[in-house]
N, C-alpha and C positions, 0 to 999 in steps of 0.2 A: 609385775614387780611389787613387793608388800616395801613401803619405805615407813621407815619408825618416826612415828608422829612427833611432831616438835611439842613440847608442856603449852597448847594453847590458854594462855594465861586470861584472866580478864585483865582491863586496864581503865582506872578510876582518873581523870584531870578534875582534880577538885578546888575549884576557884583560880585557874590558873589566869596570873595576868603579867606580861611584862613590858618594859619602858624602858625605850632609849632614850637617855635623858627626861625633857619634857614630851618626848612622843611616844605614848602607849599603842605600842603594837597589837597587843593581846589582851583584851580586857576584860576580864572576870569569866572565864569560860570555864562551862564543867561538862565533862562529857564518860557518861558509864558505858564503857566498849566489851560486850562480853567475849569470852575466850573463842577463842579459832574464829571470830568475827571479820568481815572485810570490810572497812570502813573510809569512806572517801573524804579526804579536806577540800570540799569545793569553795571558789569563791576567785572573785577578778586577783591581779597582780596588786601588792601590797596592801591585802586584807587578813595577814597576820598567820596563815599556814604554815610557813616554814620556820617561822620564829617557834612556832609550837611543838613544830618536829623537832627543830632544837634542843626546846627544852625536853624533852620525851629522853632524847640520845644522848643527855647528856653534856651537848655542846657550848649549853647557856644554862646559867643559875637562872630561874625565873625572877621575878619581884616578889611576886607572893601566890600562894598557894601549893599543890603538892599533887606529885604524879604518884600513884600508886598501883603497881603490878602484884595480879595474885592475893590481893589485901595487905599487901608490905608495902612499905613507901622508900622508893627509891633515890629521894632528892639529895644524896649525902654522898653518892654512889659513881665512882668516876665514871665514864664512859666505857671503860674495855671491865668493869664490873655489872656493867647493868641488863645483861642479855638481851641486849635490844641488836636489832641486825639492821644496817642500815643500805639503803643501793640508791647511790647518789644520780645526780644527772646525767653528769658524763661519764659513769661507772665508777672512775680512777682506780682501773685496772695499771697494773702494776707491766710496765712495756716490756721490762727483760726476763718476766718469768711465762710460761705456758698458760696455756687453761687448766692446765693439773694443779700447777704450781700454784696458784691464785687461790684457786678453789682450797687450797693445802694450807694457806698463808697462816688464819683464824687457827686452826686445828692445833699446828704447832708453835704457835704464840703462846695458847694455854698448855703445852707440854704434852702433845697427846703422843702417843708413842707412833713408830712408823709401821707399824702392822696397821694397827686400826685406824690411823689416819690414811693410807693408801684405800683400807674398806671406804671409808665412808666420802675419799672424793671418788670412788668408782662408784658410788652408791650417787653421788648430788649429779654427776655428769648424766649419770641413765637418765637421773627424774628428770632434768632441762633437754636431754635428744643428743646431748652431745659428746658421748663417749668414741665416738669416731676422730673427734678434731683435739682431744685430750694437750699434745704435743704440740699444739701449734699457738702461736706469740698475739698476744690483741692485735699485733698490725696486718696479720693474714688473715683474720676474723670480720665480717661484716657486723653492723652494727648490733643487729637482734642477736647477732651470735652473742657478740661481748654484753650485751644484757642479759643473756641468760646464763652467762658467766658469774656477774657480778651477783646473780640473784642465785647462785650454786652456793657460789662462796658467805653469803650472808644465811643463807639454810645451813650449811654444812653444820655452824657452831652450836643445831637448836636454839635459836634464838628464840625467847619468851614472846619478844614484839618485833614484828618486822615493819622496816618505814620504808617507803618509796617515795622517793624526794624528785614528781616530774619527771616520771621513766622511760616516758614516750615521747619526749619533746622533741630529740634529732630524728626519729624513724620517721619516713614517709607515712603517708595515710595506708595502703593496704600491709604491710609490714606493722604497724601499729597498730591495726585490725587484729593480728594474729598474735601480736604480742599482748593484745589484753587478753585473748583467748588462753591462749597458752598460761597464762602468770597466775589467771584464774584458776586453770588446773592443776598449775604444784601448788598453789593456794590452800585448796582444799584436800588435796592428796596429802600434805604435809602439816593440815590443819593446827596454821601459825597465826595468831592473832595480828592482822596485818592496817596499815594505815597507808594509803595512797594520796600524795597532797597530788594536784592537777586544778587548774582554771578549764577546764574541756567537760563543760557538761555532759556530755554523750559517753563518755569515756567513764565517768563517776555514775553515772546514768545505766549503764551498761555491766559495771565489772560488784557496784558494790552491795555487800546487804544493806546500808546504812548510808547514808549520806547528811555529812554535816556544812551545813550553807553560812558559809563567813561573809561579811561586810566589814570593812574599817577595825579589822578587831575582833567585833565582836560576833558572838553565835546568835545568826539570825536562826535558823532554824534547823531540826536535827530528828533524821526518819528515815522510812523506807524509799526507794526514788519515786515508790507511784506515790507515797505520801505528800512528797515536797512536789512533785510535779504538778498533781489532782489539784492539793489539798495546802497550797500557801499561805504561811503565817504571815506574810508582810509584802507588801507591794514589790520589794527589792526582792525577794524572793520568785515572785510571779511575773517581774520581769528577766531575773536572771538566767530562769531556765526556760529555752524554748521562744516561742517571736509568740508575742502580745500584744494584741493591742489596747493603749489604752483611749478611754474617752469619758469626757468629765459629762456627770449625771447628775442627777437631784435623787437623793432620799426619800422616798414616799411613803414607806411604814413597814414592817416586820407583813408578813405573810404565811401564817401557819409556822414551816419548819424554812423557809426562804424569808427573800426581802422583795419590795417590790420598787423597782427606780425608772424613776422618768431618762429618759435618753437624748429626745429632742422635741420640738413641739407635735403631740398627737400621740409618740410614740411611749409606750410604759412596759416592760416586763420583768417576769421575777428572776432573782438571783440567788445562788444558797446566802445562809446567814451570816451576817459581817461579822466580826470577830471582835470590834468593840461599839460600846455604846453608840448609837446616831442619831439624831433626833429628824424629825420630819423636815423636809422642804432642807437639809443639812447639804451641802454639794461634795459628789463623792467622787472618784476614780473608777471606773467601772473596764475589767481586766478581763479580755476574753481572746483565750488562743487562738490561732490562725486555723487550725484545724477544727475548733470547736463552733464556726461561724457556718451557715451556711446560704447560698441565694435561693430566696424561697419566691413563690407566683401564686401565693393564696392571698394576699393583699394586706397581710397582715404583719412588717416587719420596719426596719430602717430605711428611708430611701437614699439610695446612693446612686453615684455614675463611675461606670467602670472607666477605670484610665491605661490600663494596662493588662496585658495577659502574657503569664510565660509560661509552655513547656513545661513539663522538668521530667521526663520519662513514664512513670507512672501516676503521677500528682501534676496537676496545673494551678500556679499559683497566682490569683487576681488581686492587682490595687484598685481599689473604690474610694471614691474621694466622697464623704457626706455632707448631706446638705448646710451645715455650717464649715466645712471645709477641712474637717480633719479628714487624715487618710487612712485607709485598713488593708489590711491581708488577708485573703482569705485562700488556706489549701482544699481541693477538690480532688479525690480521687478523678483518676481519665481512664475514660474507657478506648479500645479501638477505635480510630477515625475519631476522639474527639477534637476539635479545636476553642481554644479560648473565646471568649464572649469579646465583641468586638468593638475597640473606643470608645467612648461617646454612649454606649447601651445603658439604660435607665434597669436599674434594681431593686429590689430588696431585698435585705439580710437581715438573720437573727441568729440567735444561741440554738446550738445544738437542743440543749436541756438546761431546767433549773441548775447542775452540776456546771454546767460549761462556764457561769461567766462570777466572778468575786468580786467584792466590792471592797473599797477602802477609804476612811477620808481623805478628800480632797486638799492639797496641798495652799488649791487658791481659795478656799473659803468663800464662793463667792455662787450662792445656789440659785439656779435660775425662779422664779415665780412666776404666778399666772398661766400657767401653763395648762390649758386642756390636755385630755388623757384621752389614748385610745390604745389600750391594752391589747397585748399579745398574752396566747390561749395561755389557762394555768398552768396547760403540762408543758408551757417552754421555762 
């Protein structure tokens, strides 16, 4: 089937910030979305996403700054003027009409005639799977049905930007597997400039080209997901996606194209380079994934005691408690017949690689001294 590409538009958020009342939802955020782009609003519950969809759709005058589609700015623009397509959370498909009818709604709101509107929901029903159930009411429809409803009907109009306001939130876990699958390929088939808000890392992780990382508002950080993943601008970042551990270090000095941080007494190895100024002996955050850790027997790492081991099908994943008493994660691939390492078992751990572990300052200011070194090899 050849479906006529929706005008993948770029979309420019240039300074946008807004406030209820004295509480700034959105603050100073800019973000250059290019055309037929997928772009995910990640970020926990009330760190300002949907106020942003908002303003995008129409639904809220921001405070200040300006949305612009295409290099036109649209801030002046009612809602049912702005070609923006929107597919809420719970759809709010329309109970007493069909999936024709739904899909039909948009088409003849703008006046389109009933030749070519009956074309073009015969056309949005193929691209979502569902020209078979055309005649039937949202209350005969399962859920992914009526999302792929809602998301016919928000295509049908060509919309310049399409928003997804939490698409996936009623569907179960393997249903919402298929539905990102799926959404991604009229996505791209229909090559519409699309914004998906969602707090589900994996989900943003998974469907988009771009990923924009919100806190309290604001835009912490904004890239590809191996960017935001790998490669975190900010501690909030490095904890939000994926299990981290953290653990407070000391500063011990830049290392070529790394840094090099003390850990615990004896123990020192390198990290990639911090992102801001630190000075020596400075105490820092030192953030290293669960998978990027591993238990090593060359005698050269963190010592810990294993307190736990679980299962998990293909991965077993170990808590170790270290010798000042913080606790870690650490994922292991399992092979056949492997079993976890048992209570009480004496360890050591280190970083994958220089890449595995980042560093940040420390919250408590408070850097250890005196401390002998006994470094881990350059290439960790």
């Amino acid at each position: 089937m050849t479906v006529a590409a929706s005008a993948g538009k770029s979309l420019l958020l240039d300074k946008i910030t807004h406030r209820y009342g004295a509480a700034t939802a959105v603050d100073n955020v800019t973000l250059d979305i290019r055309g037929g782009e997928l772009v995910a609003l990640l970020g926990p519950s009330g760190c300002g996403k949907t106020t942003l969809l908002r303003a995008i759709g129409g639904f809220i005058n921001q405070t200040e700054g300006h949305v612009i589609v295409g290099g036109e700015r649209i801030d002046h623009l009612a809602p049912n003027k702005r070609t923006v397509g929107i597919v809420f959370q719970n759809y709010a498909l329309f109970p007493h009409m069909t999936a024709a009818e739904n899909v039909a709604y948009g088409l003849q709101a703008r006046g389109m005639a009933r030749g070519p509107t009956r074309a073009r929901v015969d056309e949005m029903l193929q691209l979502v799977k569902l020209s078979h159930l055309a005649q039937r009411y949202p209350k005969e429809l399962s859920g992914g049905q009526q999302q792929r409803v809602a998301l016919a009907r928000a295509l049908a109009v060509r919309p310049s930007i399409l928003l997804l306001d939490e698409p996936f939130a009623a569907l179960d876990k393997n249903l919402r597997l298929d539905m990102q699958i799926e959404i991604k390929r009229i996505q791209r088939l229909s090559e519409t400039t699309t914004l998906i808000v969602t707090h589900d890392q994996e989900e943003a992780l998974s469907m988009a080209d771009r990923v924009a990382v919100f806190n309290q508002g604001r835009l912490e950080q904004f890239g590809t997901p191996s960017e935001v993943y790998d490669r975190p601008q900010s501690l909030f970042v490095n904890t939000f996606l994926g299990t981290a551990n953290l653990l407070p270090g000391k500063f011990v000095g830049r290392n070529g194209m790394g840094a090099r941080v003390e850990l615990a007494p004896g123990v020192e190895f390198t990290t990639r380079a911090p992102l801001e100024a630190l000075a020596a002996g400075e105490a820092v955050t030192v953030c290293i994934r669960a998978e990027h850790l591993g238990i090593v027997d060359d005698g050269q790492g963190l010592p810990g005691t294993v307190e736990m081991g679980l299962p998990l099908g293909a991965m077993i994943v170990h808590e170790i408690r270290t010798g000042d008493g913080h606790a870690i994660k650490i994922t292991e691939p399992r092979s056949a017949g492997m079993e976890p390492r048992a209570a009480g078992t004496k360890v050591l751990v280190r970083p994958a690689s220089t890449e595995a572990a980042t560093i940040f300052r420390s919250l408590t200011q408070q850097p250890r001294t005196g401390v002998p070194t006994c470094s881990f090899p350059d290439a960790i």
